[in-house]
C-alpha positions in Angstrom: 50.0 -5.7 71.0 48.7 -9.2 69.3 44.8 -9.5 68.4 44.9 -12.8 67.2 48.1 -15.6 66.5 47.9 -19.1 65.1 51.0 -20.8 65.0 52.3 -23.7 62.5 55.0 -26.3 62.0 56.4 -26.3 58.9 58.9 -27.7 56.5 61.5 -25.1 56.3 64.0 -24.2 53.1 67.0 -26.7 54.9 64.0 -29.3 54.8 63.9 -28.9 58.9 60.5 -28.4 60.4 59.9 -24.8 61.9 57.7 -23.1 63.8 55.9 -20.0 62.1 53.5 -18.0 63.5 50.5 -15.7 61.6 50.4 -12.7 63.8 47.2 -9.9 63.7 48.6 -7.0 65.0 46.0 -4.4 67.4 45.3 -1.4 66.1 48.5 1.1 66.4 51.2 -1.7 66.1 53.1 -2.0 63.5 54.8 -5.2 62.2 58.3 -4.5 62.0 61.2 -6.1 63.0 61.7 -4.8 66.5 58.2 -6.5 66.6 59.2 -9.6 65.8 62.4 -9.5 68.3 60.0 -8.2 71.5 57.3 -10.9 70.5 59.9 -13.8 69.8 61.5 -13.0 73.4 58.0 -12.9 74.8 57.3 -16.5 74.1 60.9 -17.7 74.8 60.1 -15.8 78.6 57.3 -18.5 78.9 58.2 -21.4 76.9 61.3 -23.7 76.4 63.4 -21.7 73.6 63.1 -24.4 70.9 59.7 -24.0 70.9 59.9 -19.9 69.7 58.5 -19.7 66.5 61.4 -18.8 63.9 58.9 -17.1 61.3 56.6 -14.0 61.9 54.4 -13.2 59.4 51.8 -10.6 60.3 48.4 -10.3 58.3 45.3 -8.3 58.7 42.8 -11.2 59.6 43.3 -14.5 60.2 41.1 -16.9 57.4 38.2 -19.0 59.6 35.9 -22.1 59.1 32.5 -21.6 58.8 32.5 -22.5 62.5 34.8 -19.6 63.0 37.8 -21.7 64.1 41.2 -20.5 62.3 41.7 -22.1 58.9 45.5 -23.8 59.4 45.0 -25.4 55.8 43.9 -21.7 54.5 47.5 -20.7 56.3 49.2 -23.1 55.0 48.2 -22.7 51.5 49.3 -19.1 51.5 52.5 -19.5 52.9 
């Protein structure tokens, strides 16, 4: 279902740090919230449960470097 994830702590609204996650969907999935719950309880399957990220936010691509690593500062900029 996922293409392509990068995944960010940041300072949430309450001033707690979060985890939010920039998801690239495949071709034929659509980002909705059923999406969010299946991929949320997919990570919380493999990883402790605090570590789940909180936030989904899917996009079409995910910004690179000129190196072609993902861009966190690009992410966290458009957030």
């Amino acid at each position: 279902m996922v293409r392509d994830c990068a995944v960010l702590a940041i300072n949430g609204v309450d001033g707690l740090t979060t985890l939010k996650a920039f998801v690239v969907l495949n071709v034929g999935s659509t980002g909705s919230e059923e999406t969010t719950l299946q991929l949320q309880d997919y990570v919380k399957g493999r990883l402790l449960p605090h570590k789940y990220p909180r936030i989904v936010t899917y996009v079409s691509e995910l910004p690179k470097t000129g190196s072609g690593k993902i861009d966190r500062q690009s992410l966290l900029k458009s957030q």
